[in-house]
N, C-alpha and C positions, 0 to 999 in steps of 0.2 A: 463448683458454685457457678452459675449460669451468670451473663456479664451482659450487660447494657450495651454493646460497641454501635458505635456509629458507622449506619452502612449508605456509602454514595452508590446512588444508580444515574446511568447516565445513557443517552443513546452513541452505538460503536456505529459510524459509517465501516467502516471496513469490515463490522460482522452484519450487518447490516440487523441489529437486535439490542435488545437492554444489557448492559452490563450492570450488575453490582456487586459491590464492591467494599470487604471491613478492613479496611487500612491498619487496624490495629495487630490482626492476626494476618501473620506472612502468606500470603500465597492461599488465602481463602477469598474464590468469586465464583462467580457464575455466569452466563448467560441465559438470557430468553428471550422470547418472541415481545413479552409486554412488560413494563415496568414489575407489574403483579408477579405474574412467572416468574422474574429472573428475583425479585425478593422472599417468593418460595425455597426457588433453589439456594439462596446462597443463605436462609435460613437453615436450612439442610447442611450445608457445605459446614456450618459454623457449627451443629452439633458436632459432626464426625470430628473436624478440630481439635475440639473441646477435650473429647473423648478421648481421641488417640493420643493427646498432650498428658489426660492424668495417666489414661496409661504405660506410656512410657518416661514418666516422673519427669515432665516437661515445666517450665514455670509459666505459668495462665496470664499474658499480662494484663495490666489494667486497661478500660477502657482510657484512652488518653487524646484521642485524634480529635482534631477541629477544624471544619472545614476552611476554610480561604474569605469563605465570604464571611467571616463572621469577624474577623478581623482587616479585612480590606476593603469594609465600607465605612465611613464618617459620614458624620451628619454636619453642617457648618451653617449658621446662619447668616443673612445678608444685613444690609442697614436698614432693611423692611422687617428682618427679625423672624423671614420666611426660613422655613431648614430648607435644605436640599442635602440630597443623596448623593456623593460623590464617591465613585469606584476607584481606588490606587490600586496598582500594581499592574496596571494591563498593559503589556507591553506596546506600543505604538510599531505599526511596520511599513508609517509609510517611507520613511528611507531604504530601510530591504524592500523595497518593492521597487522605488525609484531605479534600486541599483541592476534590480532584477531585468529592470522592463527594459533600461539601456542595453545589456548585453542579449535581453534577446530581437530589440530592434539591431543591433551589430550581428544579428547571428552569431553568437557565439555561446553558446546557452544548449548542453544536451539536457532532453527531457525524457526526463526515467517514469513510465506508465504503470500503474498499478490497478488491479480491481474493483478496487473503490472508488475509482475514478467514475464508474458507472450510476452511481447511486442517484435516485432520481431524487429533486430539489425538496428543502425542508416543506411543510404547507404554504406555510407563511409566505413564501415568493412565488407570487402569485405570477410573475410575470413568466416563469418560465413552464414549458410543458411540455413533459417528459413520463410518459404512464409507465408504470412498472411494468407492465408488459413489454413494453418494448426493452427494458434494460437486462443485461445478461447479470444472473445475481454472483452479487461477493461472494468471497468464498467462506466465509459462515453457511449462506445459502447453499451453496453449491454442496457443502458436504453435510447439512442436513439432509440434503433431498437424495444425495449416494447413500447415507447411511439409511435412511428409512428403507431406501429399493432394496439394500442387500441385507437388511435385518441386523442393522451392526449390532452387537452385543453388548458395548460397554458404554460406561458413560460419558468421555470425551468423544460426543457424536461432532462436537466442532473441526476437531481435528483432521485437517482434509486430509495429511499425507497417510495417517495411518486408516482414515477410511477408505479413500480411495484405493489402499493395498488393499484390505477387505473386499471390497468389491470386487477387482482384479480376480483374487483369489477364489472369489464364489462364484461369478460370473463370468469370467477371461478378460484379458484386453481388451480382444478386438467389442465388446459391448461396452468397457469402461470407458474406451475413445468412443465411440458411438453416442453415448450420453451424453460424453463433454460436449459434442459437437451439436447435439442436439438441445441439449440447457444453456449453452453459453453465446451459439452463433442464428443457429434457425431463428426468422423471424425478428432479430435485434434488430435497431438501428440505432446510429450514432447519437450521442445527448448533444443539447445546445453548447456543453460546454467543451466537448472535443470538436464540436466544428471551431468553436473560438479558439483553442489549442491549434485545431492546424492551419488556422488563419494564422496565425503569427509564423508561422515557417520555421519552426526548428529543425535545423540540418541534420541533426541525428536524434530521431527517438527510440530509448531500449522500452524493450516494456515485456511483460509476464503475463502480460492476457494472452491466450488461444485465438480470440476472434481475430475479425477483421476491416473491423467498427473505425479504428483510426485513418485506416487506406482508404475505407468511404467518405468518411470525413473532408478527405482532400479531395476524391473522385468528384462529390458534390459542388464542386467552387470551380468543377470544370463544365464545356454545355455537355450534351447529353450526347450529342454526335462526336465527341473527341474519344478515339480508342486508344489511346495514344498514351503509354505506360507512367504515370507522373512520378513515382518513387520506387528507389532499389529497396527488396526484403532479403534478410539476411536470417534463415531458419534453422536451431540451432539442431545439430545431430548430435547420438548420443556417444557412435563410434565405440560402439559394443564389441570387446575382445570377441575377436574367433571372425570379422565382417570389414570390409575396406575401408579405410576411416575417411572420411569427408574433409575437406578444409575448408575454414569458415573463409565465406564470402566478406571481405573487407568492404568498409568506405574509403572513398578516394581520401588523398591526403589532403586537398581541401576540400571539403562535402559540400555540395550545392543544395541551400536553401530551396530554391526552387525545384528540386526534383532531389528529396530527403530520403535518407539511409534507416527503413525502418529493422533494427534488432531485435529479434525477437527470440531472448534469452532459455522461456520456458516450451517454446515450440509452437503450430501453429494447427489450428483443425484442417487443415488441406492435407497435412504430413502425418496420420497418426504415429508412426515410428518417434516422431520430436518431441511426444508429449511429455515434459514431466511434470508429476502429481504427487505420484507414491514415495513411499517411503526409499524405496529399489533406484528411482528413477532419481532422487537426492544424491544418494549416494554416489551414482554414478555422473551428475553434474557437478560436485566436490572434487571427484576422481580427474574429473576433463579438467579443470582447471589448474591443473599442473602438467598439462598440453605444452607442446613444439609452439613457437610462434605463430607456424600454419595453422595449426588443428585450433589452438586456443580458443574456448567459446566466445574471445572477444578479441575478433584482430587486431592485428600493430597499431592500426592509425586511430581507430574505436579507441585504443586504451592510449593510444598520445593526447587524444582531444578530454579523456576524464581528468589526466594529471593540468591543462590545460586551461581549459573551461570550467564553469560553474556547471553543478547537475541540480536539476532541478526537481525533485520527486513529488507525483501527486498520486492521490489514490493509491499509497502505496504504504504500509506497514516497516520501519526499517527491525522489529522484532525479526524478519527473516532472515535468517543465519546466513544463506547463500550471498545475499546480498551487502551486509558486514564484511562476510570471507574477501570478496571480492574488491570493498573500496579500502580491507585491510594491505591484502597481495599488491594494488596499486599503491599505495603509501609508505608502507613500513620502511622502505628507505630514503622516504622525503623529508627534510623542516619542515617545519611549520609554514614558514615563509615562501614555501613552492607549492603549498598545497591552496589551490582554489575554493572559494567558499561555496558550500553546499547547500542546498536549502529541501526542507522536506514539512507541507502542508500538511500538517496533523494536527486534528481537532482536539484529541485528547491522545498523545503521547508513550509508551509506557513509561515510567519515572527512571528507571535503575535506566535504560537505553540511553533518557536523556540523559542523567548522570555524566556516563560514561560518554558517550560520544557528542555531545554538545560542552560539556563544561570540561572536561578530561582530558581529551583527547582530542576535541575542536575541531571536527571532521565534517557536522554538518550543526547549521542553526534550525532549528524548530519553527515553523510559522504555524502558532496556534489559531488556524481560522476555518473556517467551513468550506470546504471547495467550493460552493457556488457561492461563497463572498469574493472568495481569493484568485479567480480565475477572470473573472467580469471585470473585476479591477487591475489586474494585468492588464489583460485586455485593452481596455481603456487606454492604459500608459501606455502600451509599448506599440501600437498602431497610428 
């Protein structure tokens, strides 16, 4: 029997496309390019569902879901007897931000970089300008446009690691790095909001982009005659059995704001050897993380400043596994009481993460806001 379910569609910065989404049934969504698209697809999504549920004498639930706003706005009148619309439930951040902006005016604030950091600003804010063109696309993007070039076959064309193996596979490496370098660095330049990120001077930024958008960033805020190196890069290698293993370049034990320690976890388009993407290239940064203290893809004084310091995540998804593994390995033998608070800028969340790692396990808090709201307002405070 066909079922009424309430589907949310909403725009992902991090895929940089429509999500929607039937809350009622587990693990039925989509993506697409336009609202329309993605309620296509996840009309589709929802027969298969359906299907395979009587098929395998599944129980169908009922439609039952309601969204937030339907019960989180009130109506109240004044002594004019005027209504007005009041939204409850929204969290208020300007104390997390208070607290944020102090520790990164003290320096002491590492700032964890992600993809979607790129995304150029909603219409609406008009003030800022930032053409798509110039931005290197998320990696939704990104593995759209590998799956299209190597004819991926199946239908999680989002899926970067297993298209980008596809690709590998059809067309080799050395054209896979080719790509990247040519879709994510050729022609970019930095958004208004990584210049305002490396105006504040964070002594150590990790981050998962390839390019090299952030290091201009701070280039820019020097004159044009200075050649004069402003920050150390630290590029990770994958230290492939059967080849010499690399030791990762450390930050000093106190890192200098003023000439910042950039990490760069998933490699860098100068190194094609440090890229990873694929599925291969996971496995084998799982594998390095149970490293010598030298080899470590994150040196000593890198992983003394995360148990340390507050980390700050933008543009970044924490659904990636690597990135969990990593602030688990750092923890698992901390209280509560040693572990620093975390903060990660996500507009829409996934639920079970939050779950888990916000209310569960208290690892990082959630800042529900738009990166070009959440940034400019940093900004503001901690300058």
């Amino acid at each position: 029997m066909i079922k009424d379910y309430h589907i949310n569609i909403f725009y992902s910065e991090e895929y940089q496309g429509y999500v929607a989404d039937i809350p009622d049934l587990e693990s039925c969504s989509a993506l697409g390019p336009s609202p329309a698209e993605a309620l296509f697809e996840v009309e589709k999504a929802k027969d298969q569902w359906l299907m395979e549920a009587a098929a395998q004498s599944r129980p169908i639930p009922e439609p039952k879901y309601r969204p937030e706003i339907y019960s989180s706005n009130i109506v109240i009148k004044n002594a004019l007897q005027e209504e007005t619309l009041v939204t409850v439930g929204q969290p208020s951040y300007d104390e997390t931000l208070t607290y944020i902006a102090k520790r990164v005016r003290d320096h002491e604030c590492i700032l964890f970089l992600g993809s979607a950091i790129h995304v150029p600003p909603p219409p609406e804010l008009t003030q800022y300008m930032y053409p798509e063109e110039k931005a290197p696309p998320v990696g939704y993007k990104l593995s759209q446009d590998l799956a299209k070039k190597s004819e991926y076959p199946r239908q999680d064309w989002w899926n970067l690691q297993r298209v980008a193996q596809h690709f590998e596979s059809k067309k080799t490496r050395f054209r896979l790095v080719e790509e990247i370098g040519r879709t994510v660095h050729a022609g970019r330049e930095p958004s208004p909001i990584l210049k305002m990120l490396s105006d504040l001077e964070f002594p150590i930024v990790i981050t998962t982009n390839y390019d090299h958008l952030y290091e201009q960033s701070i280039d820019q805020r020097f004159p044009e005659d200075d050649s004069s190196r402003h920050y150390d890069v630290s590029i990770y290698s994958p230290n492939k059995p059967g080849k010499p293993k690399l030791k990762t370049v450390d930050c000093s034990q106190k890192p200098d704001y003023k000439h910042p320690y950039i990490l760069k976890i998933h490699g860098d388009v100068s190194k094609s050897e440090s890229i990873v993407i694929t599925d291969e290239d996971y496995l084998q940064f799982v594998l390095r993380m149970s490293d010598k203290k030298a080899f470590h893809p994150f040196g000593t004084n890198v992983r003394a400043k995360l148990v340390q310091w507050p980390t700050l995540f933008i543009g970044y998804s924490l659904l990636d596994y690597n990135l969990r593994l990593l602030l688990k390995t750092l923890r698992w033998k901390l209280d509560a009481s040693q572990i620093p608070p975390n903060y990660s800028v996500d507009k829409k969340p996934d639920d079970v993460i939050r779950d888990v790692w916000e209310n569960r396990l208290q690892y990082v808090s959630f800042i529900i806001l738009n990166l070009w709201d959440f940034v400019p307002k940093l900004h503001k405070l901690a300058k």
